[in-house]
N, C-alpha and C positions, 0 to 999 in steps of 0.2 A: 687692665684698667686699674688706676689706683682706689684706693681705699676712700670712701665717699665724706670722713671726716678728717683724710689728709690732705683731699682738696679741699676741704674749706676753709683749714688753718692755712694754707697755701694761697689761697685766696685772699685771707684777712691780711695775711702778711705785704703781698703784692698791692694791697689796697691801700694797709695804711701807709706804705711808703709814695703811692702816690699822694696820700694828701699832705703827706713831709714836703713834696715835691712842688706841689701847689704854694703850701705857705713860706716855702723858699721862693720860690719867684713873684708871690706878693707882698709879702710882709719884709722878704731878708734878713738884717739882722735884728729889727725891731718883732720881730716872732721870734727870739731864740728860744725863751722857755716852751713856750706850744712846739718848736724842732725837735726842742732837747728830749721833751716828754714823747714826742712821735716817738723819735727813734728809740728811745728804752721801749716803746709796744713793740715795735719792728726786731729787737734784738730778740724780745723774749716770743714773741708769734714763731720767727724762727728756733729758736732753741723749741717749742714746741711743735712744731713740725718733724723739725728732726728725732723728737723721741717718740714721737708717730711713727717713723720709716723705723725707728729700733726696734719697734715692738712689733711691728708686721713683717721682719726681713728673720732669717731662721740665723740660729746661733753657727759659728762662729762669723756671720755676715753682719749682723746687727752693730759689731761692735765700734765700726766704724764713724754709724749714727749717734748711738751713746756717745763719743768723745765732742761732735758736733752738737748735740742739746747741752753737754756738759760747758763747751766753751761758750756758745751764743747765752746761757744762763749767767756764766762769769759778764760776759759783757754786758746783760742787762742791768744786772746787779754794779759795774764799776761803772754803767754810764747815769744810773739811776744816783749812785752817788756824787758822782760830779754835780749831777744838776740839783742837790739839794743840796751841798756843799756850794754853790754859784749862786743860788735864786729866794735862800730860804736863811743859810748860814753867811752867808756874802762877803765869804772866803776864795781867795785866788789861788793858794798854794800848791801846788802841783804834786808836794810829797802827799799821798790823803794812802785809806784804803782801796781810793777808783783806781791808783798807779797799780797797786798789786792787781789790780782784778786784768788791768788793762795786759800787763806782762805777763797771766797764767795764756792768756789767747792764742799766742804763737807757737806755744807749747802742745795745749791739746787739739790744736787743728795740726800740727805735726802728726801728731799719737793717730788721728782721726786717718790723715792722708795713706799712712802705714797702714792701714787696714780695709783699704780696697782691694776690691779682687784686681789682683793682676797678673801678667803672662809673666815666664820666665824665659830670659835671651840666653842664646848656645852658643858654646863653640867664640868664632871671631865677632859674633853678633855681639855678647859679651864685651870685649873688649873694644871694638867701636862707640862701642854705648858709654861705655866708661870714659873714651876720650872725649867723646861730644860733652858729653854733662861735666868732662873737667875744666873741659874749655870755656865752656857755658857761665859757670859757679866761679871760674876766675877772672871772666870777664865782669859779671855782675859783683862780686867782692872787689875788684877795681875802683870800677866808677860809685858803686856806693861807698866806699874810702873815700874818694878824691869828692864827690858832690854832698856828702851829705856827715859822714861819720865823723871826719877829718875836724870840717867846720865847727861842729859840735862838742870837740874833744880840743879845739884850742881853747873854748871857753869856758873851761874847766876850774881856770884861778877866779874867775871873776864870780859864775856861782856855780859853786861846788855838786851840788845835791841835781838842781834845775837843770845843770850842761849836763850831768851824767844821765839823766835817765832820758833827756834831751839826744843822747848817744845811742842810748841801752835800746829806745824804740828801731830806731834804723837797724841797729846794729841784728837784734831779732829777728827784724823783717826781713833782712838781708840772708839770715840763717834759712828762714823758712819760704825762701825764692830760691836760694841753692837747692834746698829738700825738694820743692816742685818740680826744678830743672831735673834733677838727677829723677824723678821717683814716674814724673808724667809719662815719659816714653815706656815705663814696663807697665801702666796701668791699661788696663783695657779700654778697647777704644766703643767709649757710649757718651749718651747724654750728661750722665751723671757726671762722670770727670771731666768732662769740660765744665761742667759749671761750677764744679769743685775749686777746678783747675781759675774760673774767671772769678770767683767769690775772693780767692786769694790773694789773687790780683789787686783784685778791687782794695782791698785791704791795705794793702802793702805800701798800695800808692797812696791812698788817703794817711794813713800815717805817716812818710817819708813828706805828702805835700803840708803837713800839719807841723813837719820838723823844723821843715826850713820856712814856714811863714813863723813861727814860735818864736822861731831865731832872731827872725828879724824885727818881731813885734806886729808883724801883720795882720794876725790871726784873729778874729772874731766869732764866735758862733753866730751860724746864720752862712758864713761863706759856701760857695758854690764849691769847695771842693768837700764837703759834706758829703756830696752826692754822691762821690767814691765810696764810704763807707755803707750809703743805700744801697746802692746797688751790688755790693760785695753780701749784705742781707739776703736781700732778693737770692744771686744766685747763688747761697747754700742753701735756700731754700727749695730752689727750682731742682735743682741737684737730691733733693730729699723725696719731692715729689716724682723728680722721672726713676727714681730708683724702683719701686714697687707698681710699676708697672708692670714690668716681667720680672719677676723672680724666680732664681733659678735656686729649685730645693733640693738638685743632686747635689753628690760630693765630686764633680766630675776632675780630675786634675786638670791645671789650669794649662792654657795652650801653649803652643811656642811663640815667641814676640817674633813679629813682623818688624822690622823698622821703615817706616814710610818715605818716600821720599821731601818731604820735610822736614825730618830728622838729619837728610844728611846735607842737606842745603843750610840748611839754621849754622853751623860753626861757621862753615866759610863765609857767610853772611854777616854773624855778629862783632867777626875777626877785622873784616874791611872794613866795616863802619866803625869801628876800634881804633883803629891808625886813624884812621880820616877824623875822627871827633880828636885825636893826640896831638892831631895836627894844628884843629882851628882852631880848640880850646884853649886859651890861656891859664898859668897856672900851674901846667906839667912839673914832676920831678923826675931824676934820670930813674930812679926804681920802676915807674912804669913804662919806660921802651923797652924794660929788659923783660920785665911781667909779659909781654908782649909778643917778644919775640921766643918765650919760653913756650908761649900758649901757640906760636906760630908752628914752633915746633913737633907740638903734636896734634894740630890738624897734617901736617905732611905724615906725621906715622900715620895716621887714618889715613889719608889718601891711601901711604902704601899700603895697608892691609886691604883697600877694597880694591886695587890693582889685583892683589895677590888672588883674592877674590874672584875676581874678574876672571882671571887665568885658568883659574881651578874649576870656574865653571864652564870656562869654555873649554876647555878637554873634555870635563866629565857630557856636555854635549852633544864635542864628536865621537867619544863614544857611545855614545847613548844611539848616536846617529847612526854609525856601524852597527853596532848591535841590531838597529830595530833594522838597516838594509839587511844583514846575513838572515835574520827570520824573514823579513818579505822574501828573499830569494829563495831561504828554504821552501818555505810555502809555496812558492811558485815553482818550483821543482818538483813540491810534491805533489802539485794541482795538474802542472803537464805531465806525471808517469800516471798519476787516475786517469787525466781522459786517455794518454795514449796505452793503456793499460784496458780500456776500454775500448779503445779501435783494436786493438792488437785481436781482443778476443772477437769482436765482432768480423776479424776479418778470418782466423782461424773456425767461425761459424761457418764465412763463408768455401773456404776451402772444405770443410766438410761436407756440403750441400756440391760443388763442382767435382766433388774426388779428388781433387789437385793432390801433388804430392806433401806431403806434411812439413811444415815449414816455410813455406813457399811465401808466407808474405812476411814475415823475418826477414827472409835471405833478399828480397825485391827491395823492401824496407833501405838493411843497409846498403847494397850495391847503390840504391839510388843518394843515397848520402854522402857512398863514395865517391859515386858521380859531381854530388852538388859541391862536395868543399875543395875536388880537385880542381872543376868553373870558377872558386871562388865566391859563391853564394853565400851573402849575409847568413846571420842563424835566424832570422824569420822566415827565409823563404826554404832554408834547410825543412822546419819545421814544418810548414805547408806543405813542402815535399813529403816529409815522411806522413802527414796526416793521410793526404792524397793515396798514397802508397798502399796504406791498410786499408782501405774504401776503394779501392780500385773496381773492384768487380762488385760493388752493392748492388748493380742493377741485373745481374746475375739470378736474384731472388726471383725476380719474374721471369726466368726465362722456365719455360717448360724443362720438365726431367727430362724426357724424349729427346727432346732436344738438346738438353748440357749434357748427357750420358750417353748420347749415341758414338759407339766404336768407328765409323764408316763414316765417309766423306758426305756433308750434309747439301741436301737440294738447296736448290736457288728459295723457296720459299722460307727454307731451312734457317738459310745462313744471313737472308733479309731480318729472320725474327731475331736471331744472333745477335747481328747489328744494333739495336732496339737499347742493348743493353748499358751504354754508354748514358746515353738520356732521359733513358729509366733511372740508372744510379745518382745523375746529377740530379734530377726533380726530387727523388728519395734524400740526398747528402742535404738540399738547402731546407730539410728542417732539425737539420742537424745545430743546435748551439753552438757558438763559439767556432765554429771551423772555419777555418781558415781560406778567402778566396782563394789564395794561390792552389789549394787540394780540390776546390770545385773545379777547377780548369783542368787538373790529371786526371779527376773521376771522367769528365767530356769529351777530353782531346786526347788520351794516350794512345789512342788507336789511327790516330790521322797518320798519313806519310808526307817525307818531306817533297814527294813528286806530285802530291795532290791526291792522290790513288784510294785515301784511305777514308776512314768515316768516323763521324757522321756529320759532321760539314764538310769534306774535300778538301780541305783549309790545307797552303800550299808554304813548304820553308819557312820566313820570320814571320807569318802567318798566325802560325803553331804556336800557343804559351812555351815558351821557355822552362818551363817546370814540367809538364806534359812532353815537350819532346828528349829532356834527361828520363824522364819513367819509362818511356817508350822501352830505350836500350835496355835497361835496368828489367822490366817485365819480359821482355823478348829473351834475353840470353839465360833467366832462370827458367822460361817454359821449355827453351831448345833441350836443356842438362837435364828435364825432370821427364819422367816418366810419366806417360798419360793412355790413359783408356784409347787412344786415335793414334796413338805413337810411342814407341819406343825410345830411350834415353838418349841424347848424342852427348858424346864423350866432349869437353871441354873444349881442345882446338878445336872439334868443328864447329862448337857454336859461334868463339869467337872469333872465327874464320867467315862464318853467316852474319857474324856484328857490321866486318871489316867492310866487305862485302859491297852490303847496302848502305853504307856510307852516301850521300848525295841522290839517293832514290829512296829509303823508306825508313833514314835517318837522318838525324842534323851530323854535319861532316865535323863541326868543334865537339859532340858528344863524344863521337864514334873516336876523336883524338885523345878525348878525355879516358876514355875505354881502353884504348890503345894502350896510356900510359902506365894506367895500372894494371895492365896486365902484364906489361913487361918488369914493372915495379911487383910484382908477383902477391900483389894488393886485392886480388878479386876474390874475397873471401877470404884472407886473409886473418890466422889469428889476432895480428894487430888492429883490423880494423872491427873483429871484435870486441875487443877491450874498449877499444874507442865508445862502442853503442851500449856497452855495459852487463854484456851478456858473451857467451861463448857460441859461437858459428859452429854447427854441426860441419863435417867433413863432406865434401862433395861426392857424390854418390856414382861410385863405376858404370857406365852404361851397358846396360843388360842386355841390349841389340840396337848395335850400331846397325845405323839406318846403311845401305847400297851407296846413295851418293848424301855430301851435303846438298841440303834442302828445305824449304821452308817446311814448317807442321801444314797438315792440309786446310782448306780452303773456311773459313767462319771462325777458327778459332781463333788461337793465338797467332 
């Protein structure tokens, strides 16, 4: 909130310019003295508002205000003498002490504008900046030549003193419309500089409209373009009061300039209406097509630096893009070796609860892998594959010790409770996270055959999930080569003799091809396909007692 006796100088200021306001739209120019008198309260309300914001803003910020109480003071003071020099002295002369007071203005609202906080521009921002405001400052050095300075500076012979400072006013203004152009875009962007930014304005133009009715002899106090210099009042005023609002009492270094996108629309905008005023206007000389097409020339260098720009950001992008894809990936590579890192050991739990041979769902793991990518299996359902794989036997947990550690062929009620375990591990795997359907369909169906035979739905050929009947193979030819409490080891040909075998009865016949191939490709455990799963395959283990004939393991188990 501001300071409660900077709003009321703020107040008084905004007030007496409306009753300026008033007795210009009733009296005109028959109230000039009661105008002339407003507006000297109006200059000096503000010059005292302003060293209110000086005195409440912390040093080196204040200094900005001081230069603004210091200039609206000059003005009060030159317009105070105007009007005793016009109404009291009833002198016309235009050389007085009001011309000095009038010519310190654009000076210390200069000095003033210099001392706003503002951002610093980087790099090509920099030098964009610098073309727009060169562009900017030679457009308006232009047309204030040709409208207003020019006119003024022909009438030089005729009076001497009157045509030059007739000149001197534009010529100023003109100065301190460049300094806006060039200074507004690194000032921060508040209330305050805009209204800095409109008081200036306001200014600029009320003088420049003062120049050329002067010229002509138009001019009367009391005219409506008065109001330009009101309102240029008002908002350095308003600019005074929104300053201390929020004051910011660190030292914090100032930020980096943004450039907005009306910064860079303004040259190529003021360039068009440039030619096209070159065009309609009468008057032209050839100096200005060439001004013209000089200033043309470097809005196209801007264009090319923000091309250039363009370019530099659009790589640094894609790679930003790559970048942030190779960490999702990573992440995601390290998210699937946690969970299968996590199945791995819950399934090496399991194998320690069944006795199984050690390894045994590694070695299922990859065969089935190698199954999947010789079918051709996307790597999603690779991956459901191998989830399925490790969880194969979950429902294993419920089965009685008695029962998973009996040596001996197990009874009919036995090998019913056996059965159980299929649909015990499915109901156990769906409160599993994240796991994958295709592994709920191995943990349910690996035990099905493709004659119908098998369980625990009897589910017959295409029947059978397709990921379920590759695990099939895959669990069957490492239980044949392993060693078990109920049997002894068979040597490698005869298991994959018993793969071949049952081909079209208690396997799919494309697996048992797939089976085929690498094992002739000498792929079935193969260091290669080691490397591949990122790990080394233990060596296949000599069979300790070859069974009498090939043959299935006895009846419940595998």
């Amino acid at each position: 909130m501001a300071a409660p006796r900077l709003s009321l100088l703020f107040a008084a200021t905004l007030g007496t310019t409306l009753v300026n306001l008033a007795c210009l739209l009733a009296l005109g120019p028959r109230g000039a003295a009661v105008q002339d008198a407003l507006f000297v309260a109006c200059c000096a309300l503000c010059a005292c508002t302003a060293a209110e914001a000086a005195r409440l803003h912390p040093a080196p910020r204040n200094r900005a205000w001081t230069f603004v109480a210091l200039a609206f003071g000059v003005s009060a003071l030159g317009n105070a003498c105007w009007t005793y020099l016009e109404y009291v002295r009833r002198e016309t002369s235009t050389s007085s002490l009001a011309d000095v007071a009038f010519l310190l203005v654009p000076g210390l609202l200069a000095l003033a504008f210099l001392h706003l906080p503002h951002a610093r521009p980087r790099g090509h921002d920099r030098v964009r900046l610098a073309l727009d405001v060169s562009v900017l400052v030679g457009l308006l050095a232009l047309w204030g030549w040709r409208l207003f300075i020019a006119p003024a500076v022909a009438d030089l012979q005729e009076q001497s003193l009157a045509a030059a400072l007739a000149a001197l006013y534009p010529l100023l203004d003109m100065g301190l419309l460049c300094l806006l152009a060039w200074l507004v875009p690194q000032r921060l962007p508040s209330w305050p500089t805009l209204c800095f930014a409109a008081g200036t304005t306001g200014f600029v133009l009320g003088d420049v409209v003062y120049a050329r009715l002067e010229a002509s002899g138009g001019y009367v106090t009391g005219h409506p373009s008065d109001l330009l210099w009101a309102g240029g009042v008002v908002a350095f005023a308003a600019a005074a009061w929104c300053s201390v609002r929020n004051i910011p009492h660190d030292q914090a270094p100032p930020p980096r300039l943004e450039l907005r996108p009306l910064s860079f629309v303004l040259p190529y905008l003021a360039l068009a209406v440039s030619f096209l005023l070159h065009s309609l206007v009468p008057g032209g000389r050839p100096g200005e097509l060439g001004t013209l097409a000089v200033l043309a020339g470097l809005v196209g260098l801007r264009q090319g630096l923000v091309w250039q720009d363009k370019t530099r950001l659009e790589a640094e992008l894609r790679d930003a893009a790559r970048l942030l894809e190779a960490r999702v990936e990573e992440r995601t590579v390290q998210v699937r070796q946690t969970f299968e890192g996590g199945l791995l050991a819950l399934g090496m739990a399991l194998e320690g609860r069944d006795l199984e041979t050690s390894g045994h769902t590694e070695r299922v793991v990859r065969l089935a892998r190698a199954l999947g990518r010789a079918l051709h299996l996307p790597p999603e359902d690779l991956d459901a594959l191998s989830q399925g794989a490790y969880l194969h036997d979950l429902g294993k947990l419920t089965v009685p010790d008695a029962i998973l550690h009996k040596p001996g062929k197990l009874t009919p009620e036995e090998f019913a409770e056996m059965q159980t375990h299929a649909e015990r591990g499915h109901r156990l795997a769906l409160r599993l996270p994240h796991l994958a359907p295709g592994a709920l369909t191995v943990i349910l169906h690996h035990h099905e055959r493709w004659d119908g035979t098998g369980y625990p739905h009897g589910l017959r050929g295409e029947g059978i999930p397709p990921l379920a009947r590759i695990f099939a193979v895959a669990d069957v030819y490492d239980a044949l080569v392993s060693e078990r409490p109920y049997k002894p080891a068979w040597t490698p040909q005869a298991a994959a003799a018993e793969i071949l075998a049952g081909a079209g009865r208690h396997f799919d016949p494309c697996v048992v091809r797939a089976f085929a191939g690498l094992r002739e490709a000498g792929r079935l455990g193969t260091p290669e396909e080691a490397r591949d799963e990122s790990t080394s395959l233990p060596a296949e283990s000599p069979a300790t007692a070859a069974p009498d004939r090939p043959g299935g393991p006895p009846p419940g188990r595998k």
